[in-house]
Backbone as ProteinMPNN parsed JSONL, in Angstrom:
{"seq_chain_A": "XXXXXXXXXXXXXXXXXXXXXXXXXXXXXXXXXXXXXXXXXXXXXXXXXXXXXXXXXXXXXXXXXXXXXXXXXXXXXXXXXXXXXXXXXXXXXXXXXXXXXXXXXXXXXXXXXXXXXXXXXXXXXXXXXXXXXXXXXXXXXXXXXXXXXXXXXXXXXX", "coords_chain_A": {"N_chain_A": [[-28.741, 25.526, -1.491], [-27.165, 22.925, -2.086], [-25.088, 24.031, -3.006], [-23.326, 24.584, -1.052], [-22.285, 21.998, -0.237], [-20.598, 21.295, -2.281], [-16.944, 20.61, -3.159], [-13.332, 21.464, -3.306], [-11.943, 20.384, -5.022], [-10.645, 20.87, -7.648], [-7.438, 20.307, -9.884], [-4.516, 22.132, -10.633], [-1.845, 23.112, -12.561], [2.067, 24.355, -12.401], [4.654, 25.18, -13.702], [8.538, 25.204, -13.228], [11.067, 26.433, -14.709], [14.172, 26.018, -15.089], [17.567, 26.883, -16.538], [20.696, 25.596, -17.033], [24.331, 26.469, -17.477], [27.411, 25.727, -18.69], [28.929, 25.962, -16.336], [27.461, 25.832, -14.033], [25.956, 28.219, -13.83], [22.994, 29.964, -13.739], [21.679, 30.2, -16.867], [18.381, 30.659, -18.001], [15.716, 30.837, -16.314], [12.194, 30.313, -15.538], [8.713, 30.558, -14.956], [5.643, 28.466, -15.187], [2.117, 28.072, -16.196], [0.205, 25.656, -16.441], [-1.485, 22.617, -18.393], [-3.954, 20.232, -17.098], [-4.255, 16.638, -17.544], [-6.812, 14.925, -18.951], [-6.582, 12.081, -18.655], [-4.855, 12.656, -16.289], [-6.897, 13.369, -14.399], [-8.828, 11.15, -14.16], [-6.789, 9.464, -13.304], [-6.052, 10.152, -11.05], [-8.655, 9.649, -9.279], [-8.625, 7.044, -9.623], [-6.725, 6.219, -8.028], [-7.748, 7.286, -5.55], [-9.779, 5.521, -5.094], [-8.45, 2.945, -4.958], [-5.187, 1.129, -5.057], [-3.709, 0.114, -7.808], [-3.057, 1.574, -9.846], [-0.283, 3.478, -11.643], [1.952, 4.763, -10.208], [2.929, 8.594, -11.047], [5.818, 8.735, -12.926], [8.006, 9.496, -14.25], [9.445, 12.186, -16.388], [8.637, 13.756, -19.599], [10.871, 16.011, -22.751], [10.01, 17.615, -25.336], [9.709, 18.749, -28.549], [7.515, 19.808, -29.771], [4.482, 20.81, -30.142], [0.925, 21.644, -28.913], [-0.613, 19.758, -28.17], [-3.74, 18.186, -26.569], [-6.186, 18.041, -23.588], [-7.497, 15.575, -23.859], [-5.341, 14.065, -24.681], [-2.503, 11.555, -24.892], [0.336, 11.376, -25.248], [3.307, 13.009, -25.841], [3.963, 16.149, -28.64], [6.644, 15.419, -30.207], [8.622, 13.984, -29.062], [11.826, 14.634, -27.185], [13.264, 13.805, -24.839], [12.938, 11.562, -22.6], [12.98, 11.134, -19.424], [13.483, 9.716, -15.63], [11.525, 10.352, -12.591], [13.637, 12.767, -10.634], [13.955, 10.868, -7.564], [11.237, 10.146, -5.268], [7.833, 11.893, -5.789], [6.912, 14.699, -4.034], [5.387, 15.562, -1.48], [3.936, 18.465, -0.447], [4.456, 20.285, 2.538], [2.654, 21.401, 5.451], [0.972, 24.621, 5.052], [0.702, 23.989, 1.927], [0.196, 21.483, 1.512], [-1.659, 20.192, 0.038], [-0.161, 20.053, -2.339], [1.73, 18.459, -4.979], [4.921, 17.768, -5.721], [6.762, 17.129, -8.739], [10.075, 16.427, -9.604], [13.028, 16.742, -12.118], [15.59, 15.768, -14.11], [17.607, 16.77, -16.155], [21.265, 15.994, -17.509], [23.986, 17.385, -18.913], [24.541, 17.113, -22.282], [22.083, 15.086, -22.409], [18.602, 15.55, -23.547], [18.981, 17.65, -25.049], [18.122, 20.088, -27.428], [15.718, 22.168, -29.375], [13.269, 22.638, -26.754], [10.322, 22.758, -26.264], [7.669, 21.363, -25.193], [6.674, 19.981, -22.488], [5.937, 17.215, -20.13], [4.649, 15.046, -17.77], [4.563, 11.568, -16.615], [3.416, 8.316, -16.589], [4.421, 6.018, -17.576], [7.55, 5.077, -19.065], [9.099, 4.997, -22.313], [9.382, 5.068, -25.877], [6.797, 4.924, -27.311], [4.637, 5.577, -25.455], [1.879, 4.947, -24.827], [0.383, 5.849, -22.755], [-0.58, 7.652, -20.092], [0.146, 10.273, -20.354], [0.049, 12.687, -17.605], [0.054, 15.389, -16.479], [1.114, 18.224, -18.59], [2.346, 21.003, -20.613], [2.965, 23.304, -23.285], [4.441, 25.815, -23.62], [6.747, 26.709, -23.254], [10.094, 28.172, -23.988], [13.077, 26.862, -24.563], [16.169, 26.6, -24.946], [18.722, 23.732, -25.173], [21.85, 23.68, -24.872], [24.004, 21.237, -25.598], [25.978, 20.872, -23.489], [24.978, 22.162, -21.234], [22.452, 21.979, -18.203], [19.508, 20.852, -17.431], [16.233, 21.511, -15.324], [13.356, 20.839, -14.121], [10.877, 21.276, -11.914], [7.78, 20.368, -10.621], [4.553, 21.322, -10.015], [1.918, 20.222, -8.851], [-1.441, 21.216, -7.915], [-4.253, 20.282, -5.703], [-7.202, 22.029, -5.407], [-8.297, 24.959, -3.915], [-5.867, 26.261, -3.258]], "CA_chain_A": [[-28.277, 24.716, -0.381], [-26.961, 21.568, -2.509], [-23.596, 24.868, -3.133], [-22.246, 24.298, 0.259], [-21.404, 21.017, -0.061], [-19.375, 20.697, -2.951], [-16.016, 20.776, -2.438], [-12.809, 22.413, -4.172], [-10.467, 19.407, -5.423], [-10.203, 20.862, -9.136], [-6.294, 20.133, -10.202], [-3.912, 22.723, -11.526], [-0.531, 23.212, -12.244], [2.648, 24.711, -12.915], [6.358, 23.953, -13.825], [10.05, 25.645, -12.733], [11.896, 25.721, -15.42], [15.647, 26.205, -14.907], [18.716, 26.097, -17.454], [21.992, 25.875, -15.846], [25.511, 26.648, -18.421], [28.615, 24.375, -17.904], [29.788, 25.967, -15.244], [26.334, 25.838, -13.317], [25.452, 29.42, -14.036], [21.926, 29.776, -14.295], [20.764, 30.516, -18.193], [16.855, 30.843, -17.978], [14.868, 30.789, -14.808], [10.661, 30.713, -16.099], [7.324, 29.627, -14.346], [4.855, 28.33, -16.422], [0.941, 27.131, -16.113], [0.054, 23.685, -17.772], [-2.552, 21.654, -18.745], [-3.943, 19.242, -16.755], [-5.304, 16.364, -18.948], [-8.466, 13.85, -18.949], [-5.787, 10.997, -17.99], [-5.077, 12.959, -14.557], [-8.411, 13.685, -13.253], [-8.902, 9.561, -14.317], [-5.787, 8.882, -12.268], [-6.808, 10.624, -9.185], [-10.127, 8.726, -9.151], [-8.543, 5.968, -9.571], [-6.126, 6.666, -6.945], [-8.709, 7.406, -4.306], [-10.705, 4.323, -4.88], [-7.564, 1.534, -4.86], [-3.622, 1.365, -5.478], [-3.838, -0.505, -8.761], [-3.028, 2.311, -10.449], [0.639, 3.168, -11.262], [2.29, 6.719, -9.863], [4.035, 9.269, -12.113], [7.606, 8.135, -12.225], [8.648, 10.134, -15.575], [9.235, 13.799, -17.136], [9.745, 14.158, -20.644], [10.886, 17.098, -22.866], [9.678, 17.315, -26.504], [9.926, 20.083, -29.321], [6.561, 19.907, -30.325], [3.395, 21.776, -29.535], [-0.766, 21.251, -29.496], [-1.758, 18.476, -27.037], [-4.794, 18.66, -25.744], [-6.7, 17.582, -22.306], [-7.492, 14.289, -24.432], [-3.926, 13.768, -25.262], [-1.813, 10.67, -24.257], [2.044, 12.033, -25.574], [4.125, 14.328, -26.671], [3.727, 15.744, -29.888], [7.673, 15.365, -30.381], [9.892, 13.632, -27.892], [13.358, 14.409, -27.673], [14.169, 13.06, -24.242], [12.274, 10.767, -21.296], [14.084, 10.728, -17.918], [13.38, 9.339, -14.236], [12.067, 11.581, -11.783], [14.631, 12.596, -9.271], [13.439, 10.368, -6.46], [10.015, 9.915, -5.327], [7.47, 12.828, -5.972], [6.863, 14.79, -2.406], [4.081, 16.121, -1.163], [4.054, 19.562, -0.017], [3.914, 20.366, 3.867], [1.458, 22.78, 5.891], [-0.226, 25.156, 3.901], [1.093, 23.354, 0.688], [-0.164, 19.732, 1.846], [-2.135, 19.861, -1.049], [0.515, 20.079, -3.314], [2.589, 17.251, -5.142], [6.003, 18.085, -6.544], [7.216, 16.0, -9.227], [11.265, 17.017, -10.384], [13.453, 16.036, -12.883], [16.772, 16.607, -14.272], [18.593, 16.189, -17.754], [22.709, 16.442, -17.342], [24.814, 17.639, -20.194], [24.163, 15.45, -23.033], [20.673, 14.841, -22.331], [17.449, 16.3, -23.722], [19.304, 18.824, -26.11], [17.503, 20.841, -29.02], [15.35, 23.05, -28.924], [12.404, 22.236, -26.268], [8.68, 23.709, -26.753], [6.985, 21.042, -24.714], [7.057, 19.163, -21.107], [4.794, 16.285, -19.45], [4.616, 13.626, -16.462], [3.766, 10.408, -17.431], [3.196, 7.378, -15.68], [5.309, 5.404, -17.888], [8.034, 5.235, -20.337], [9.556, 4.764, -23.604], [9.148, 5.899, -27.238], [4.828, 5.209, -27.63], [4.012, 5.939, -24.365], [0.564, 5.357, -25.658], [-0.875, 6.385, -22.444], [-0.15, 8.031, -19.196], [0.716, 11.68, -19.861], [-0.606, 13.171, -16.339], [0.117, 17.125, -16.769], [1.37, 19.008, -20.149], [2.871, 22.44, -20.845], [3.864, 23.719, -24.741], [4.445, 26.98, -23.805], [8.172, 26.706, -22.532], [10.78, 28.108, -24.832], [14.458, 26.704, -23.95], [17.583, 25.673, -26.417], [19.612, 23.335, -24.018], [23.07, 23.138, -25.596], [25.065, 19.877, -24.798], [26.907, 21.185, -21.932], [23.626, 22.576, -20.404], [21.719, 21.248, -17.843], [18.12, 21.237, -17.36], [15.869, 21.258, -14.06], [12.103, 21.054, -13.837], [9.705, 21.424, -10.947], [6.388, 20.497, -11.151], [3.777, 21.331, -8.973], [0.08, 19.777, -9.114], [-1.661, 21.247, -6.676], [-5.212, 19.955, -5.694], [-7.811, 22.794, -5.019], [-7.867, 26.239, -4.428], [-4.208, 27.678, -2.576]], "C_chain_A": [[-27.257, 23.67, -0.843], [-25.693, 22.759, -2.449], [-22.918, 24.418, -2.318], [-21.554, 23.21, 0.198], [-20.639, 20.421, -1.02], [-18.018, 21.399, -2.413], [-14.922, 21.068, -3.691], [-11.531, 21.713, -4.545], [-9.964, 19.772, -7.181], [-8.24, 20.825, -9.093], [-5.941, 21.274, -10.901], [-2.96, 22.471, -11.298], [0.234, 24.224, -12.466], [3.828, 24.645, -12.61], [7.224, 25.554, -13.151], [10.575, 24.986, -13.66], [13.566, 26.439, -15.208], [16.795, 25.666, -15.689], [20.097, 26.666, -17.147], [23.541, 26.009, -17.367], [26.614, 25.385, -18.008], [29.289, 24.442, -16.956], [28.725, 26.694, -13.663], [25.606, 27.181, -12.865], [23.889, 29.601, -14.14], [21.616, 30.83, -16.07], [19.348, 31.442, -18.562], [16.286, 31.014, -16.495], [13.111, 31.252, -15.18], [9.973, 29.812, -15.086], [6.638, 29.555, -15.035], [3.422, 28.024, -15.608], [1.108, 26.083, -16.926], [-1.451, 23.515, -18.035], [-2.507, 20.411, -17.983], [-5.386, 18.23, -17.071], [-5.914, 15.206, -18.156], [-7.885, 12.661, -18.098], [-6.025, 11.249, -16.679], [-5.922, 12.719, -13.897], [-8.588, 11.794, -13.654], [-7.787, 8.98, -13.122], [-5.852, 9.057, -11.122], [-7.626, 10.103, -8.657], [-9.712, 7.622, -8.521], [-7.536, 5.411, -8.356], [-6.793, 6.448, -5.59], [-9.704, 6.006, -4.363], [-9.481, 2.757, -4.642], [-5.9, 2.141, -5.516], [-3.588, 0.784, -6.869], [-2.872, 0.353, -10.101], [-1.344, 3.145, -10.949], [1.215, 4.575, -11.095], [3.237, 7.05, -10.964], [5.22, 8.651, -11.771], [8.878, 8.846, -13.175], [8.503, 11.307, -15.665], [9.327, 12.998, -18.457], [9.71, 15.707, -21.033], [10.3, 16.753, -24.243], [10.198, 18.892, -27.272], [9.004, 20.361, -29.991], [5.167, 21.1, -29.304], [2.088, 21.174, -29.523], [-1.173, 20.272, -28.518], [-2.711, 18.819, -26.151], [-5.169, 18.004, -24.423], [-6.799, 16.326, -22.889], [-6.167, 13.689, -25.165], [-3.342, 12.908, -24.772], [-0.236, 10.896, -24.576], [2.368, 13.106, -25.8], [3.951, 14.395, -27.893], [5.223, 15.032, -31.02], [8.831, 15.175, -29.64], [10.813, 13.842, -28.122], [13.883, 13.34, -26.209], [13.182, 12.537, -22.924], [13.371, 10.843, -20.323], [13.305, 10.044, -16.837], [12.719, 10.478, -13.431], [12.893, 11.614, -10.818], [14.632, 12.534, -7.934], [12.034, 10.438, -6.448], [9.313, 11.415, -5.571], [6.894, 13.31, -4.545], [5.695, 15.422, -2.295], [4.634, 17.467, -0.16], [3.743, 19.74, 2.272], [2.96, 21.441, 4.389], [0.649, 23.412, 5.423], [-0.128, 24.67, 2.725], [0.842, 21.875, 1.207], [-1.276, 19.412, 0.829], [-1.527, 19.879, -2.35], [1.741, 18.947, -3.415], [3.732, 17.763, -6.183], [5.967, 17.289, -7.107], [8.677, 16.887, -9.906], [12.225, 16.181, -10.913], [14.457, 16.746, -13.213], [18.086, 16.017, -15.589], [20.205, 16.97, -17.746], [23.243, 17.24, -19.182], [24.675, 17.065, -20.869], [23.193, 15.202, -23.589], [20.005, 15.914, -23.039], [17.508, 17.261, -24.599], [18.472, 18.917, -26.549], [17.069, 21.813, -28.233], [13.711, 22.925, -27.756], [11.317, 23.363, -25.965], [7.745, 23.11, -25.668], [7.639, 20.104, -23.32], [5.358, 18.133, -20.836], [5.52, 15.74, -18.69], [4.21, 12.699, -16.711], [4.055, 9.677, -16.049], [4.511, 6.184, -16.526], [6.405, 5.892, -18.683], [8.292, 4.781, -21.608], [8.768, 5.673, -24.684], [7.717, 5.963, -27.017], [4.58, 5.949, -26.992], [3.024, 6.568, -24.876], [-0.123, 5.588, -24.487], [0.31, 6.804, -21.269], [0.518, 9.489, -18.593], [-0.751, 12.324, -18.981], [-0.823, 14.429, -16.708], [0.85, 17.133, -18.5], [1.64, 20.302, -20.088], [3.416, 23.062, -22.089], [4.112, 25.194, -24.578], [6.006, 27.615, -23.087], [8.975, 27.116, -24.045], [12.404, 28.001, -24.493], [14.914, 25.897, -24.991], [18.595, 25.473, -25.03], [20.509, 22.881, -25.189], [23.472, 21.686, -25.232], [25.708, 19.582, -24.084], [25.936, 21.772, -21.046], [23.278, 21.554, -19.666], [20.616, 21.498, -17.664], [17.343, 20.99, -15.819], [14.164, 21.646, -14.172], [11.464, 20.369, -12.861], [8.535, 21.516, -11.027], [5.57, 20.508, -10.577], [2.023, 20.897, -9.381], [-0.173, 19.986, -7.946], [-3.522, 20.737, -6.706], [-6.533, 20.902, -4.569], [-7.708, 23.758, -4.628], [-6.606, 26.922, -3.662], [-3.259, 27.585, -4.254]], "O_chain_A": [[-26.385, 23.443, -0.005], [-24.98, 22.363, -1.526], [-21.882, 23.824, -2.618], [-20.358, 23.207, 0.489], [-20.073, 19.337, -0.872], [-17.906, 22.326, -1.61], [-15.306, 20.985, -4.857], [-10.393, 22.176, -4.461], [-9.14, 19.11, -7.812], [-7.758, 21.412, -8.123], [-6.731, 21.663, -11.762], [-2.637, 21.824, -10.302], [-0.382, 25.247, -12.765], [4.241, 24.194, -11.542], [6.702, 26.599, -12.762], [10.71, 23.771, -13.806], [13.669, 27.664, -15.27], [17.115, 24.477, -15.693], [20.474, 27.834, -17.048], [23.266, 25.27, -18.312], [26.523, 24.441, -17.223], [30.07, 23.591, -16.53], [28.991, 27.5, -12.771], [24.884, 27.297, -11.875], [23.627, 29.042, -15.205], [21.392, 32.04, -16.12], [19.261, 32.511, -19.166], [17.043, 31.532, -15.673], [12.794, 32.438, -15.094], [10.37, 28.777, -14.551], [6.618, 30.477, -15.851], [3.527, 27.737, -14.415], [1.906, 25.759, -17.805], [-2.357, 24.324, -17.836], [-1.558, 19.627, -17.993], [-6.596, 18.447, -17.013], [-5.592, 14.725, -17.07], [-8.445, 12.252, -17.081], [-6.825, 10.674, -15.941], [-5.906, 11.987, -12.907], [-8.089, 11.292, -12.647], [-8.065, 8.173, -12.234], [-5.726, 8.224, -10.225], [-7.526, 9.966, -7.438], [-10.058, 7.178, -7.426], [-7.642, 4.285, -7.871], [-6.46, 5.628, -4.734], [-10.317, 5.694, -3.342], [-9.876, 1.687, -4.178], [-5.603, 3.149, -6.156], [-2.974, 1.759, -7.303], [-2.219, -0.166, -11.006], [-1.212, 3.764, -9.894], [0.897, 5.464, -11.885], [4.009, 6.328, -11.595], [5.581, 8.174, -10.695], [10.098, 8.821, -13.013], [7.512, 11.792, -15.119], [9.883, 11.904, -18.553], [9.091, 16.568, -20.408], [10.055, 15.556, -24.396], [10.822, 19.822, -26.76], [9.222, 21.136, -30.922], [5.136, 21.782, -28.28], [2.013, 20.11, -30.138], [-2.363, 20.214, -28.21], [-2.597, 19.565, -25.178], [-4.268, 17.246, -24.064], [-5.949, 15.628, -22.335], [-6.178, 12.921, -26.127], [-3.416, 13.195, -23.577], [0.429, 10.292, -23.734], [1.664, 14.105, -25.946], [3.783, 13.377, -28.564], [5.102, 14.435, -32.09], [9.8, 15.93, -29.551], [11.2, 13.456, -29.225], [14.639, 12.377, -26.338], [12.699, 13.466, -22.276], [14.551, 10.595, -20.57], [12.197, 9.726, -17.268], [13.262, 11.579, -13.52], [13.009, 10.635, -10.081], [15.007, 13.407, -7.151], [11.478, 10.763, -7.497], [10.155, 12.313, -5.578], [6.404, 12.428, -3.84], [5.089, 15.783, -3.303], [5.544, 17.409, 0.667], [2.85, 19.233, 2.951], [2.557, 22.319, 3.626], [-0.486, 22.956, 5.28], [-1.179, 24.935, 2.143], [1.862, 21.192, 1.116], [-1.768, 18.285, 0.867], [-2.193, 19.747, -3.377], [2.478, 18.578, -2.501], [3.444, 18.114, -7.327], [5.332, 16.335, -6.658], [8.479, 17.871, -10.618], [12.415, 15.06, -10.441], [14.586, 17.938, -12.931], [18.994, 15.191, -15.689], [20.373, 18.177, -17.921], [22.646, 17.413, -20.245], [24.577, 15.924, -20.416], [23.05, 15.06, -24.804], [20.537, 17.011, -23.205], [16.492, 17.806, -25.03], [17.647, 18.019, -26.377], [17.449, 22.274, -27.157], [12.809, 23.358, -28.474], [11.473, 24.511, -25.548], [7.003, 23.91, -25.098], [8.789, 19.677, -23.212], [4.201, 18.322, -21.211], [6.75, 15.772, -18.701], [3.099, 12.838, -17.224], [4.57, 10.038, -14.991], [5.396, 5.661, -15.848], [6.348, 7.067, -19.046], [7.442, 3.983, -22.002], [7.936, 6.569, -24.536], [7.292, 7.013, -26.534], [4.257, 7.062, -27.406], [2.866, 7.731, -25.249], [-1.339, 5.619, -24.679], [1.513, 6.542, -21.296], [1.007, 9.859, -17.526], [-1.927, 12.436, -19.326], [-1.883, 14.681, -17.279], [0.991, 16.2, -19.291], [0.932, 20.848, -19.242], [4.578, 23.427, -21.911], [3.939, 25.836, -25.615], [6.209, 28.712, -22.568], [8.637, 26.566, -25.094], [12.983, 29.037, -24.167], [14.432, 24.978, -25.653], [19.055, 26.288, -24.231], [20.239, 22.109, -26.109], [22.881, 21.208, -24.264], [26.126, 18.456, -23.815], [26.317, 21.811, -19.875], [23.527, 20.396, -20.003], [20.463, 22.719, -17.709], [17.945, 20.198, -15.093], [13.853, 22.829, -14.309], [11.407, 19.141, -12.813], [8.012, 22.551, -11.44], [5.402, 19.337, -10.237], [1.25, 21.429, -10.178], [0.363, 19.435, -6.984], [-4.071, 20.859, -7.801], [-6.771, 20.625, -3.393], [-6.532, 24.017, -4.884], [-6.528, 28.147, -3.564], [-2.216, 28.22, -4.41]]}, "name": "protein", "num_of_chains": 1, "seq": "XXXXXXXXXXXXXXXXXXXXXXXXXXXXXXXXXXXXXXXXXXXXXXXXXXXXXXXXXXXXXXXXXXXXXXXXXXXXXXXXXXXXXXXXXXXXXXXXXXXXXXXXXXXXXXXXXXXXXXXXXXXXXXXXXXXXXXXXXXXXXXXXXXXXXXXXXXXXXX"}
């Protein structure tokens, strides 16, 4: 009896990754799963009980690998950005889903990138706040490349 009434908010994810040439060609085009770590499910909580708490507002990219659900960074940052505008919430049958997208110009984020996250904050430590995680991306963004990731957290089962 006690079955019925739980309910089906577990978190997953997964990214859009897109790598554009210099003359906005697309490169790559991959979907990925992620990891979604100990922080998150903490942030959601904390979320639902008061605002206090501060919303994703960051990607980065890294070139590292290994972070686990108990993980707070990257294992190897190359580049932090902004996300591009607020993060949206999905409509209708997707109203349980929260985009978050981001976008590194020419220039930006180069090497070779292995890993992605969402953080809540930035800079170099960013000793806490990675939300989601993904090392399983393999993209070499030249210097005239651009980059584009889509990130979907969706909350329970669609």
């Amino acid at each position: 009896m006690e079955e019925q009434f739980k309910g089906s908010v577990g978190l997953k994810g997964k990214f859009h990754v897109q790598l554009f040439d210099e003359k906005g060609n697309l490169k790559q085009d991959s979907i990925h799963e992620n990891l979604i770590t100990d922080y998150m499910d903490r942030h959601v909580a904390v979320r639902l009980t008061s605002t206090t708490d501060t919303v994703a507002a960051f990607m980065a990219v890294g070139s590292g690998t290994g972070v686990l659900a108990t993980g707070s960074t990257l294992k190897n940052m190359i580049n932090i950005c902004a996300l591009s505008g607020n993060a949206l919430q999905g409509t209708g049958g997707d109203d349980n889903d929260v985009v978050y997208s981001a976008y590194w110009a020419a220039g930006a984020g180069t090497g070779s990138i292995r890993e992605a996250g969402v953080f809540q904050c930035s800079g170099t430590s960013m000793l806490s706040g990675l939300l989601t995680y993904n090392d399983t991306i393999s993209v070499n963004k030249g210097d005239n490349d651009t980059l584009k990731i889509d990130w979907t957290v969706t909350c329970g089962s669609s």
